[in-house]
N, C-alpha and C positions, 0 to 999 in steps of 0.2 A: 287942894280940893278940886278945885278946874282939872288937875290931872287925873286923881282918880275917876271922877266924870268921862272925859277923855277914854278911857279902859275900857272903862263897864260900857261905853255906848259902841267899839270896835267890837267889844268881843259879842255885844247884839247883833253886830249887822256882820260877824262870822256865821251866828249860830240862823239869825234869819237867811242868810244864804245857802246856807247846807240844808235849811228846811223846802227852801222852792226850789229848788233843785230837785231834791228828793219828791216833790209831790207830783211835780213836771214828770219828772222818768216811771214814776206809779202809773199816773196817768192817761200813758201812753200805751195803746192797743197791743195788745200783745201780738208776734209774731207768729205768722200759723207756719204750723210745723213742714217742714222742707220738705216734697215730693219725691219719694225715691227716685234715686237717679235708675234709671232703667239701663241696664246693662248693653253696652253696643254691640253688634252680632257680631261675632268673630271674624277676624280678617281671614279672606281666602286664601287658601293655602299657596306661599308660591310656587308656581309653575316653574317646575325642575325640567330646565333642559334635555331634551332627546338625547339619546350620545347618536354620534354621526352615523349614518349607515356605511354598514362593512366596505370595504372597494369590492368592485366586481373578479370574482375569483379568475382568475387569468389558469385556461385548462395547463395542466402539467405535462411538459413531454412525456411522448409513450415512456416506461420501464424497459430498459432493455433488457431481457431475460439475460439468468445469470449464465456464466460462462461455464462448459461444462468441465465436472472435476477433472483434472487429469488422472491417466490411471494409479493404482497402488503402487508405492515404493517399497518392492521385496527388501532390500537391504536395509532401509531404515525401520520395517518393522523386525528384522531378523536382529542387528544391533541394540534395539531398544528392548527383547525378549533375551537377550544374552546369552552365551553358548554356543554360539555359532560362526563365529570368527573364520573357522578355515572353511568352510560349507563359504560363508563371503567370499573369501581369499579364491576360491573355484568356481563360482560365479562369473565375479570378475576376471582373472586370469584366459578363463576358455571362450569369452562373451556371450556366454548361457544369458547373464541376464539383460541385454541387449535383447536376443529374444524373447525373452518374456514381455518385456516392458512393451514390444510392439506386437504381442499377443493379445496382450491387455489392450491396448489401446484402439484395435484395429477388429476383435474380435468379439461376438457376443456370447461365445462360448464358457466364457471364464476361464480358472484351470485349477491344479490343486500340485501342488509343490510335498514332496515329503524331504522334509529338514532332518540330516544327521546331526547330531550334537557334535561337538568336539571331542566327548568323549567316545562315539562313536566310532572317527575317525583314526584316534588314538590306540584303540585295538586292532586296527587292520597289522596284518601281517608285515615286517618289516620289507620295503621295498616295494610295493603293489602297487604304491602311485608312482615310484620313480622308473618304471617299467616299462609304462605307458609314455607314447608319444603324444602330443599336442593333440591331436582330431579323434585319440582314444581317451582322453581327459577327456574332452569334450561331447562324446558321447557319453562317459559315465557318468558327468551332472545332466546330463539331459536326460537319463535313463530316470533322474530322480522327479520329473516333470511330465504330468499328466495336462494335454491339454483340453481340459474339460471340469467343472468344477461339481467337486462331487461333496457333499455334507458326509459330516460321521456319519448319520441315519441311512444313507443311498450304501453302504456297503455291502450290504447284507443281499442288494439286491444286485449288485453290477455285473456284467457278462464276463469274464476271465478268458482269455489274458487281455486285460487293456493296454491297449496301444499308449507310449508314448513320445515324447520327443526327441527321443534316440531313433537314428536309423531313420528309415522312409517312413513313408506313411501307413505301411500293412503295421497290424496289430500281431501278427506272427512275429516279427523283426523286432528283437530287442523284450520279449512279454513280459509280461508283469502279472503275476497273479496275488488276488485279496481277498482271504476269506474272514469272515468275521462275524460270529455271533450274535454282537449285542454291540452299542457305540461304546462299551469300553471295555471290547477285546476284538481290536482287529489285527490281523496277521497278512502280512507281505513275503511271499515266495519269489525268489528268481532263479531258482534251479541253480546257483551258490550261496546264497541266504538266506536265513529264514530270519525275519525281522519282526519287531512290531509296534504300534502304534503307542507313544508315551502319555501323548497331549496334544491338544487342539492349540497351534501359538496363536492362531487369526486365522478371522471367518466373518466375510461380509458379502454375502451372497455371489462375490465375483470370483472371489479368490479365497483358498481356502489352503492354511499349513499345517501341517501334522510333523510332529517332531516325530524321528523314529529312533529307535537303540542302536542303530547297526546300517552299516553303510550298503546300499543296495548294489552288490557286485552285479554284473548282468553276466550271462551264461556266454554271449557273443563272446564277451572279452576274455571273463576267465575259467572256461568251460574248458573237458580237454578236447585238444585240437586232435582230428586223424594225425597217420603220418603222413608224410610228405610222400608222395611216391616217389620211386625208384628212376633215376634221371635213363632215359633211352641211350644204347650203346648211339658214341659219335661215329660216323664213317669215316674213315683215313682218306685224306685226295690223294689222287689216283699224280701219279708222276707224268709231267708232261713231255717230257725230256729224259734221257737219260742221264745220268750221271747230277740230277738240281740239288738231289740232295745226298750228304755225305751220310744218311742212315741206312746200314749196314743190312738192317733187321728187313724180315722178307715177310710181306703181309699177302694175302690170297692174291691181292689182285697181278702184285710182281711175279706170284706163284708162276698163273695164267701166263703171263710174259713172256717168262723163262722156257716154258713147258712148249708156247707155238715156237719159240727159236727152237729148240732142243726138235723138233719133229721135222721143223724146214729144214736143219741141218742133213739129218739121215737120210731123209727124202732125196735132199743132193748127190748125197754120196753114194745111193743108192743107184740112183741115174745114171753117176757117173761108172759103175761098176758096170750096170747093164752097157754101155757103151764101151767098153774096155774089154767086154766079152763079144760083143757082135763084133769089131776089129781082129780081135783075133780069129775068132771062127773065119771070118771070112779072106783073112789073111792065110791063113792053113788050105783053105779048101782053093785059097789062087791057086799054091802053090803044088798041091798037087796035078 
C-alpha cells in the first residue's frame, strides 16, 4: 500500500513539473521578430595592378640601303630557257659575255641580245664556224649584240642599220637591219640572212633576248670579197760585180751593159785605125 502511494505521489510531482514548466515558458514575452540584417555594401573592387611601363624605345640604327642587284646573268637565263647550249659554248669561248656582263654593269644603256637556237646553228653550212679564226668568232657573236635595249614594241620604229658590238663603233661596220610590222613579226637582215624573231626568252627593262631561227651571218665576214689585186712586176737587182752570179739569162739591165762594152770596143778600134792611117800617110809622104 505505502508503495503504491509511493507511485501515484512520483508520478504527481512528474506531471506537476512538466505543468510549471510549461506555464513558465507560455508566460514568457515573446520575441520580437529579428531586424533585417541589412546587406553590407559590397567590397571595392581590388585594385588590379598597372603592368609596368614599356622601357624607353632605344632609336634603331639607320637601315643601310640595300645593296644594288648585280647585273643580269645572260647564261643562266639562256640555260634555264633551254636550247642554246652552243650560242653558250660561243659566248664563253670568244669572251663576248665578259663584255656584256661589264655592259650591264657599267652602263645605263641596257642592250638587247638576239639568241640562235641550237637548232639554228645546226643548219649553218658545213664548216662556216671552222673557217673562221678566233677574233672572227668573236666578232660574229658580237654581231648578234645590240648595245641598247630595245622592247618588241620599239621595232617598228628603230633607225636601220643599227649598230652593234661587232666591229667599231660606226653603225655602217658590221649593220644590222630590222623591219617589222607588228611585235609578232619582226625580221632581221644582214645582207647574208634573212632571219627572224621566234620569241621574247627575257625582258626586264635592262636587257632584252629575242630568240631568232637562223644564225645572223654578217656581210663583213661572209660577203664576197673583191679580188685580190694583181701582185706589181718585182725588179731584178742589178749585178754588182761581174761574174756574182752564175745566171746565164740576160735581163735589160745586162742588156745596157753589154751594149756600152760593145760601143767602147769599136770606138777603140776605131781610134786605132785612124792612127794606123795617119802613120802611114805620113810615112809615104816622108818618103817621097
Amino acid at each position: 500500500m505505502t508503495t503504491m502511494k509511493q507511485q501515484h505521489f512520483f508520478s504527481f510531482s512528474l506531471l506537476l513539473f512538466f505543468f510549471l514548466h510549461s506555464t513558465t515558458t507560455l508566460a514568457q514575452p515573446v520575441a520580437a521578430p529579428a531586424s533585417p540584417v541589412k546587406p553590407s555594401p559590397p567590397a571595392p573592387p581590388a585594385l588590379v595592378p598597372s603592368p609596368p611601363a614599356p622601357p624607353a624605345l632605344v632609336p634603331a640604327p639607320p637601315a643601310f640601303a640595300p645593296a644594288p642587284a648585280g647585273p643580269t646573268n645572260v647564261t643562266k637565263i639562256l640555260e634555264k630557257a633551254s636550247g642554246f647550249s652552243l650560242f653558250i659554248r660561243l659566248l664563253k669561248a670568244t669572251s663576248t659575255i665578259d663584255q656584256i656582263t661589264h655592259q650591264l654593269n657599267d652602263s645605263n644603256n641596257g642592250m638587247t641580245i638576239f639568241a640562235p637556237s641550237d637548232n639554228a646553228f645546226t643548219s649553218l653550212s658545213s664548216g662556216t664556224l671552222n673557217g673562221l679564226n678566233d677574233q672572227q668568232k668573236a666578232a660574229l657573236i658580237q654581231f648578234h649584240v645590240i648595245p641598247s635595249y630595245i622592247p618588241i614594241s620599239q621595232f617598228q620604229t628603230v633607225s636601220n642599220p643599227l649598230r652593234t658590238n661587232a666591229g667599231d663603233n660606226s653603225r655602217y661596220k658590221y649593220p644590222l637591219n630590222v623591219i617589222s610590222y607588228s611585235t609578232s613579226s619582226v625580221n632581221i637582215s644582214t645582207g647574208i640572212t634573212n632571219s627572224s624573231v621566234t620569241g621574247t626568252v627575257y625582258s626586264d627593262g635592262q636587257l632584252a633576248m629575242y630568240q631568232v631561227d637562223k644564225v645572223l651571218l654578217p656581210y663583213d665576214l661572209f660577203g664576197v670579197k673583191p679580188p685580190a689585186p694583181a701582185p706589181s712586176p718585182s725588179k731584178p737587182n742589178k749585178k754588182s760585180k761581174a761574174g756574182d752570179s752564175d745566171d746565164d739569162s740576160t735581163t735589160p739591165d745586162d742588156a745596157k751593159v753589154d751594149t756600152s762594152a760593145a760601143v767602147s770596143t769599136v770606138s777603140a778600134m776605131a781610134m786605132q785605125n785612124v792612127v794606123v792611117f795617119i802613120v802611114a800617110t805620113a810615112s809615104a809622104m816622108f818618103c817621097l
